[in-house]
N, C-alpha and C positions, 0 to 999 in steps of 0.2 A: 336412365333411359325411360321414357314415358311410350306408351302403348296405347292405340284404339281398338289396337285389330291384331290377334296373337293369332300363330296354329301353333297346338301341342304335341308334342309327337311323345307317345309311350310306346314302349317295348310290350309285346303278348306275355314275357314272362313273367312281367313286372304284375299281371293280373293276378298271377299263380298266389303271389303271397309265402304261406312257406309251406303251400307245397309242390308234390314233384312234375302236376301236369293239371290243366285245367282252370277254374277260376274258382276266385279265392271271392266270394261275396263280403265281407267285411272291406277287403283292401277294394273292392270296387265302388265301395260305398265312398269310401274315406277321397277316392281318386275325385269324386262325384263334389265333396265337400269341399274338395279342393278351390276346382272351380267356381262354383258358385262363388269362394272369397271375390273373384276375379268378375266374375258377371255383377255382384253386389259394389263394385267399383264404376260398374258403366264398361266394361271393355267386352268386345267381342271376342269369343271363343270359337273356333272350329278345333278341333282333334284328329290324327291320324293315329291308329293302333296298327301294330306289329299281331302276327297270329303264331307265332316263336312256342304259347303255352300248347296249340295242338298241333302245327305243323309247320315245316321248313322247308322250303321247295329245293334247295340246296341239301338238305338233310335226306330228301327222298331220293334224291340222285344216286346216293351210296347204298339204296338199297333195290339198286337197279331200274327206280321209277323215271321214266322219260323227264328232264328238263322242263320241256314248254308245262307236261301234265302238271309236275309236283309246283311249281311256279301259280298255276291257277287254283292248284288245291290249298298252297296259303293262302291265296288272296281269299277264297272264302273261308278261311280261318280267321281275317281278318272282319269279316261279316259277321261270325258268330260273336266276338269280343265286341265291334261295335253296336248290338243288337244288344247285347248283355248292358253295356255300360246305357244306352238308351234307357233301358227299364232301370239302371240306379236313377238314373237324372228324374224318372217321373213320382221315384218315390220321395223325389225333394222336391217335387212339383215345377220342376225347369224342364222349357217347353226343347225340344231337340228332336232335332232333323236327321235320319240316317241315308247318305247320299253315298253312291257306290261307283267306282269303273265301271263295274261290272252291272250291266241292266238283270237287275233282279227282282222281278215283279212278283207277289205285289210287297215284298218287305224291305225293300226301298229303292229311292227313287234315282235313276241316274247322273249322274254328277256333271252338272256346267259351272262354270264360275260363275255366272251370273245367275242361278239357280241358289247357289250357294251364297253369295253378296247376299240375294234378297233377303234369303233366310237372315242371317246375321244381322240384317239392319232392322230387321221385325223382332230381334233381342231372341232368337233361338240358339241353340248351341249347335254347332255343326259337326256331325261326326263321319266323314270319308271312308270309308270302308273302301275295299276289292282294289287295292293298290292304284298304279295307274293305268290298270285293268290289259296290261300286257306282260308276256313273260320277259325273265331277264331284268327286272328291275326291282328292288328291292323298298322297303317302306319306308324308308333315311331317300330314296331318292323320289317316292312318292310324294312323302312328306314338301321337301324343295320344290316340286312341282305345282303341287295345289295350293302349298301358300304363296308361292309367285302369280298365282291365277285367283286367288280373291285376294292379292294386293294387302296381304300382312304385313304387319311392320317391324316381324321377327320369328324365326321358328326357336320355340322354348322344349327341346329335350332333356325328358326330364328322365332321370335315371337312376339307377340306387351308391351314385357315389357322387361329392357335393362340388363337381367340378371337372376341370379338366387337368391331369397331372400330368409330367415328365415321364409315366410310366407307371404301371397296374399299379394303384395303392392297395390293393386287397393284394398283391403279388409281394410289390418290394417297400415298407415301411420306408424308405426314406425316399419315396417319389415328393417330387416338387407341384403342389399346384400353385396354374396359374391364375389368376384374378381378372386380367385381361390377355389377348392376343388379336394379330391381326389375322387373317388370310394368309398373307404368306408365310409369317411366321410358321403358322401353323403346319403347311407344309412342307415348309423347309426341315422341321423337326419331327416329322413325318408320325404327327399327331393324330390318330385315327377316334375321329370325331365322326362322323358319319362318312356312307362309303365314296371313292372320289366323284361317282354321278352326282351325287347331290351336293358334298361338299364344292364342285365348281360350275355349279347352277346357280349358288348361293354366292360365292365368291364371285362371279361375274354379273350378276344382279346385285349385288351391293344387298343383297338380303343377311342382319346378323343373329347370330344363332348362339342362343344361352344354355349354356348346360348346369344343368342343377338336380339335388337330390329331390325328387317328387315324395320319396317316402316320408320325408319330416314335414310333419304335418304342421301347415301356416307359412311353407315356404312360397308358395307359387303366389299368394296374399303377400308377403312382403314385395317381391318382385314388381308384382304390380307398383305396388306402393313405393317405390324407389330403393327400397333397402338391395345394397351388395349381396348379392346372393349368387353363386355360382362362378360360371367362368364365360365372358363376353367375348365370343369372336366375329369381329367385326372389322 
């Protein structure tokens, strides 16, 4: 599958590295390296980050924090990760834009799609922060949102196992991955690949979504470059 125009979607704990909270500045780096393989191809990048290393709006619920509150308290958890990853990208000297749901003046700027096009066609890297800046919605359905709205050609989740399996591989050694699936397949097997808002924002826009291990480092480089890498739901 050939690409002009990706959004990446990482998980906040995927920033952590190994450890228990927070961000890991090496695996930030490395995440930054990534990239660039893909910018050094000619393809446009935008990113969406999860804020999962310092907060969970679902997680504050259990500790008696209002819904709508703990909901907007991730999404600027989601600001501080994209703010962070901004400062890897400029110590590789890639130029990146940090655009937000949430109007956050002055560290950055609020998110239109066309806002966002521009950028990417001027060769920046586009990093989305503040979800899609309402509660109740999660970064798997933010993500489906904003790459529907700058007209990517695929959301690439990238995560720490190299695919999509029949069931937890870190759980049961002998899950099955798959190589490819379609949409339905995928829910008929009731594959939980991203949560169902986005998984049928995608599925009904015909938008396909690659799941692959970001942590092996040169994967998101072959991808581009055509090598099998991961697992195609399309």
């Amino acid at each position: 599958m050939k690409f002009k125009r990706i959004l990446l979607k990482l998980s906040g704990e995927a920033l952590q590295g190994d450890q228990q909270y927070g961000i890991d500045p090496e695996r930030l780096l490395d995440y930054a390296k990534e990239v660039k393989a893909a910018l050094d191809e000619k393809i446009q990048v935008a990113i969406v980050i999860g804020g999962g290393n310092f907060f969970r709006g679902l997680q504050g619920t259990t500790g008696g924090i209002d819904r709508v509150q703990g909901d907007y308290m991730g999404m600027l958890a989601t600001v501080i990760n994209s703010m962070a990853l901004q400062d890897a990208f400029s110590r590789l000297e890639i130029r990146s834009k940090v655009l937000s749901g949430l109007a956050i003046d002055p560290v950055c700027e609020h998110m239109s799609s066309a806002k966002a096009i521009e950028y990417l066609d001027k060769g920046f890297v586009v990093i989305i922060a503040g979800g899609t800046g309402n509660p109740y919605f999660t970064t798997d359905s933010a993500s489906a949102l904003r790459a529907l709205e700058i007209k990517a050609d695929a959301i690439l989740k990238g995560t720490r196992v190299d695919g999509v399996y029949s069931s937890d591989p870190e759980k049961n050694p002998k899950a099955v991955k798959y190589d490819s699936l379609s949409f339905d397949e995928a829910y008929e097997k009731g594959l939980k690949i991203m949560d169902l808002t986005a998984f049928t924002l995608c599925r009904e826009n015909h938008l396909p979504i690659l799941v692959f291990n970001i942590n092996v480092k040169g994967n998101l480089g072959k991808i581009i470059r055509g090598e099998k890498i991961g697992t195609i739901v399309q």
